[in-house]
C-alpha positions as CSV (number, residue, x, y, z in Angstrom):
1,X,52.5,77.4,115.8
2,X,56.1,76.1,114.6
3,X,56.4,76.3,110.9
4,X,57.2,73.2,108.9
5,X,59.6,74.9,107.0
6,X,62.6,72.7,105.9
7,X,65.8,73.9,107.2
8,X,67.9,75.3,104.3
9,X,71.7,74.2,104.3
10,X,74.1,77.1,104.1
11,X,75.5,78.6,100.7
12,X,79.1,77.6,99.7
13,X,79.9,81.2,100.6
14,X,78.0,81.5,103.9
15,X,80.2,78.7,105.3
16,X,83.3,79.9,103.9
17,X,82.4,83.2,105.5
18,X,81.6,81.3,108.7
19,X,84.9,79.7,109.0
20,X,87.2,82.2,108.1
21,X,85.6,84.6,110.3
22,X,85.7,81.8,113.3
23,X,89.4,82.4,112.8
24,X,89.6,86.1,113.2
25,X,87.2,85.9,116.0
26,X,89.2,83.5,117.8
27,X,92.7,85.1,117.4
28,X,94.4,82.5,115.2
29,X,93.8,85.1,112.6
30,X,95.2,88.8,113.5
31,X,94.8,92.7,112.3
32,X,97.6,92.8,110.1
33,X,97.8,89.2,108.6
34,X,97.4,88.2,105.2
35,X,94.7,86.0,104.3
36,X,95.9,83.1,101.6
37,X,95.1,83.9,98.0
38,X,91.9,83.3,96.5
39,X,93.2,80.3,94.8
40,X,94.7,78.7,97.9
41,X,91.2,79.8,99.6
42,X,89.4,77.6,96.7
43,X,91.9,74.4,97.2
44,X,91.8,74.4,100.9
45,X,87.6,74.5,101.2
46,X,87.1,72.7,97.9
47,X,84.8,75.4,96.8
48,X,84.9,77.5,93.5
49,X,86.0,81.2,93.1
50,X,82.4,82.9,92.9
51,X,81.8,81.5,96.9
52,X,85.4,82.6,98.3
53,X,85.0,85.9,96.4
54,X,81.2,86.4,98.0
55,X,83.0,85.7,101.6
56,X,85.5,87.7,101.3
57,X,83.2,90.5,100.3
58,X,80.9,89.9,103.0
59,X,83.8,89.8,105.4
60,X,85.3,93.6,104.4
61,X,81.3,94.6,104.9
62,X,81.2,93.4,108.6
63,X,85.0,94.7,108.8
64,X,87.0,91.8,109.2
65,X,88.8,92.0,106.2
66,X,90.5,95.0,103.8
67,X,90.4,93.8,100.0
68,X,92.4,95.6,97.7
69,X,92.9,94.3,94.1
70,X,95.5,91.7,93.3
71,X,96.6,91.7,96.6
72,X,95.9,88.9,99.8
73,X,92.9,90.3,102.0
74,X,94.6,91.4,105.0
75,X,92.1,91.5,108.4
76,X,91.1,94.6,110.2
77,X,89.6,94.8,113.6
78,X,86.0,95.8,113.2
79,X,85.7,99.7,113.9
80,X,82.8,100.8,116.6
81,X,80.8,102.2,113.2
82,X,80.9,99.2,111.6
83,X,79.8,97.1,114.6
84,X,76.6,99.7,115.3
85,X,75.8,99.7,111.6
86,X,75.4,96.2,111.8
87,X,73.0,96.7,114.3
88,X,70.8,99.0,112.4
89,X,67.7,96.6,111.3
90,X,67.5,95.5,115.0
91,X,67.2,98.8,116.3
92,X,64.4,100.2,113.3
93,X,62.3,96.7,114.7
94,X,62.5,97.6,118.3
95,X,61.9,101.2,117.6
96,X,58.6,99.8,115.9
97,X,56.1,100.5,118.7
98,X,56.0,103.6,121.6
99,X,57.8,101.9,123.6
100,X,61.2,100.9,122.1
101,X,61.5,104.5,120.5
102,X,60.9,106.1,124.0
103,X,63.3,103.2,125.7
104,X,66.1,104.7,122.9
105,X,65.4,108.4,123.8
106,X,65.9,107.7,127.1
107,X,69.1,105.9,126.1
108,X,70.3,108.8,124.2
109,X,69.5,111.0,127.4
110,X,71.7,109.2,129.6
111,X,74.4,109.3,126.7
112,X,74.7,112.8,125.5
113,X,74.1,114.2,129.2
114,X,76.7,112.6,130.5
115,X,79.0,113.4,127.5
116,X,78.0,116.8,128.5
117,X,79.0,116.9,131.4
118,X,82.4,115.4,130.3
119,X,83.3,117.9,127.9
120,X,82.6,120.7,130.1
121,X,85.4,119.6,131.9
122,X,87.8,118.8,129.5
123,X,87.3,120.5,127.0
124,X,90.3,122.3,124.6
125,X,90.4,125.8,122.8
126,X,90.1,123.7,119.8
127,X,87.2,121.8,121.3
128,X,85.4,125.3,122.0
129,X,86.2,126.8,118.8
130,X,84.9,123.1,117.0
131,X,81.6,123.6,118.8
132,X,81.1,127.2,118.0
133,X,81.7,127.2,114.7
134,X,79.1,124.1,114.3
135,X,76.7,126.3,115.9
136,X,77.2,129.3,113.9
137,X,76.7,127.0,110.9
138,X,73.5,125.8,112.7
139,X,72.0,129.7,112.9
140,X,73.5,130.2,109.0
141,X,71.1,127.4,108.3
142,X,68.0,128.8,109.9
143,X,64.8,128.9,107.5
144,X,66.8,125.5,105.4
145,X,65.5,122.8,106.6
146,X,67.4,120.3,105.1
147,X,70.8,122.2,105.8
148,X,69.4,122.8,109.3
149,X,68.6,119.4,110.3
150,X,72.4,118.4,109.4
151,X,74.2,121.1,111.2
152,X,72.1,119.8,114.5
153,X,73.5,116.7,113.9
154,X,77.0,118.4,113.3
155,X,76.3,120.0,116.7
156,X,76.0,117.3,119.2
157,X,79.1,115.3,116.7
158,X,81.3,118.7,117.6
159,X,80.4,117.8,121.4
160,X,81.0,114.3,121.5
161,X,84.3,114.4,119.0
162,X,85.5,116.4,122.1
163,X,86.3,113.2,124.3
164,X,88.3,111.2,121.7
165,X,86.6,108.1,122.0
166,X,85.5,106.4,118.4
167,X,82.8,104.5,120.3
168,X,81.4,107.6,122.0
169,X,81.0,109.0,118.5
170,X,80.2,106.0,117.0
171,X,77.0,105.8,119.0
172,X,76.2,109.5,118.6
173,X,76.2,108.8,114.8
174,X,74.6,105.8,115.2
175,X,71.7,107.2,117.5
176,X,71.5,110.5,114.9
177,X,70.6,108.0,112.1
178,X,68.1,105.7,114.2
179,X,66.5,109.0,115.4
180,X,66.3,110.7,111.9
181,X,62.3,110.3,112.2
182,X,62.4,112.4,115.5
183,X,64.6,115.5,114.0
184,X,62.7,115.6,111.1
185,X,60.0,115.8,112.9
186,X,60.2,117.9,115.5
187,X,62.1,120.2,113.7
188,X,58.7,120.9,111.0
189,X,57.5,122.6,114.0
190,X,56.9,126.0,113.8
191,X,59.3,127.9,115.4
192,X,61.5,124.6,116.7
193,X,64.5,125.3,114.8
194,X,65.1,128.9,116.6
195,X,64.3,127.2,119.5
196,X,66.7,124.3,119.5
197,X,69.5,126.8,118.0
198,X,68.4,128.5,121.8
199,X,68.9,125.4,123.8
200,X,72.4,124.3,122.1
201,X,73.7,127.4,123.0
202,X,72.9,126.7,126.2
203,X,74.6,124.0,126.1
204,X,77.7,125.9,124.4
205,X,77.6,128.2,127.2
206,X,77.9,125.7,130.2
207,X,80.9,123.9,128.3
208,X,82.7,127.3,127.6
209,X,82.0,128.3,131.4
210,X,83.4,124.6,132.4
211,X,80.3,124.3,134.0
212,X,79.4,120.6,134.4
213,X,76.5,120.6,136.4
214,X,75.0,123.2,134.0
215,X,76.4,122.0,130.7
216,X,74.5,118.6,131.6
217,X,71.0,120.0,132.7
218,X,70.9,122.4,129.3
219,X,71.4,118.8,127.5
220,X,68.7,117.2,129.9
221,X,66.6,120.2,128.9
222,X,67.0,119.8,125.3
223,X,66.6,116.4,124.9
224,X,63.5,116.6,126.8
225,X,62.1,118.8,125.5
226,X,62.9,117.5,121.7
227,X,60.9,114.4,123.6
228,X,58.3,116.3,124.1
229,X,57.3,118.0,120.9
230,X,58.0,114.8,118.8
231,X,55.1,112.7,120.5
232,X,53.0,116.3,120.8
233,X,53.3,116.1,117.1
234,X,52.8,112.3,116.7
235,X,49.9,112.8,118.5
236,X,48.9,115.4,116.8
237,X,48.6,117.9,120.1
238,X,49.7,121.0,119.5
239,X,53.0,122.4,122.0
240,X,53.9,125.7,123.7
241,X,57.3,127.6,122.4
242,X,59.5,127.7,125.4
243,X,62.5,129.4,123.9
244,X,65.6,129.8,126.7
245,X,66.9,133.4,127.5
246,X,69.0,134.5,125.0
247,X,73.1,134.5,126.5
248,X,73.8,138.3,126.7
């Protein structure tokens, strides 16, 4: 049934917020310009300070707007981190049942294997040495589990950073934080950590070779198999170690 709520009018601030950001949106306001001073801001939507302070505030937090004290607040363009932040209660509801957390790891497959791939192609001496020194920070961390669980995470950021795209990295970040249940989880297994460490540099291997083809079917491994163990261990079924060959 529909509710018989009442609807509630906005807050002062909300439709300060609204209106101002109508004009960034719309390109009458720009990256660079100055917004008027609070004062002018209070005169101009008849409202007092407390509102045009609350939507100014609300504004810097969606990235629209850089505050800095006694000065006008000057817009920004929203960064890719921002905008995927933003996004962050929607994704915890959808990941609520089996299937919008399996839709995401599928959608965090397609991502990082095709990133992959990428950086096996173009990838720098300075990319290389990036990624190897993450993953020597991920074996120093072996038998931590807190300080291992980051340097994964630092591992497939060393990859990614590798294609200079904010909105690549962005989403890596973004999908490391949604997925923090799964890491956290998988890697409690006995004996997961050594084998991820075995998998990633697998993946290391195929980018140093400049091996695409390889480079994204050790990712496809990996991720599937992180897949795998996570819903053995939601499930409570217990999963068979299958460590790669060590690189000679």
């Amino acid at each position: 049934m529909i509710g018989q709520q009442r609807i509630q009018r906005r807050k002062l601030y909300e439709e300060v917020e609204h209106q101002l950001r109508e004009l960034i949106v719309s390109g009458s306001l720009k990256p660079g310009d100055r917004l008027p001073s609070e004062h002018e801001l209070m005169e101009r939507y008849g409202v007092g300070r407390p509102a045009v302070r609350e939507a100014l505030l609300t504004l810097e937090r969606q990235g629209f707007l850089r505050l800095r004290s006694g000065s006008p607040a000057v817009v920004t363009r929203p960064s890719p981190a921002i905008i995927l932040q933003e996004l962050t209660t929607s994704v915890r509801s959808f990941m609520a049942d089996e299937v919008g957390m399996r839709n995401l790891q599928a959608a965090r497959r397609l991502i990082e294997c095709a990133l992959a791939r990428e950086v096996a192609q173009i990838r720098t001496q300075a990319d290389v040495e990036r990624i190897a020194g993450a993953l020597k920070d991920q074996e120093d961390a072996l038998g931590d589990p807190r300080r291992y669980e980051g340097a994964d995470v630092a591992f497939h950021t060393a990859i990614v950073r590798s294609v200079s795209n904010p909105i690549f990295e962005s989403t890596q970040m973004a999908l490391a934080s949604w997925l923090l249940d799964q890491r956290h989880t998988t890697l409690m297994l006995p004996g997961r950590d050594v084998s991820t460490l075995a998998e990633h540099r697998a993946i290391f291997d195929a980018i140093v070779a400049g091996d695409a083809d390889a480079a994204e079917q050790a990712m496809a491994r990996h991720l599937e198999r992180t897949v795998e163990c996570y819903w053995a261990a939601v499930n409570g079924r217990m999963v068979e170690d299958e460590t790669p060959p060590q690189s000679p």
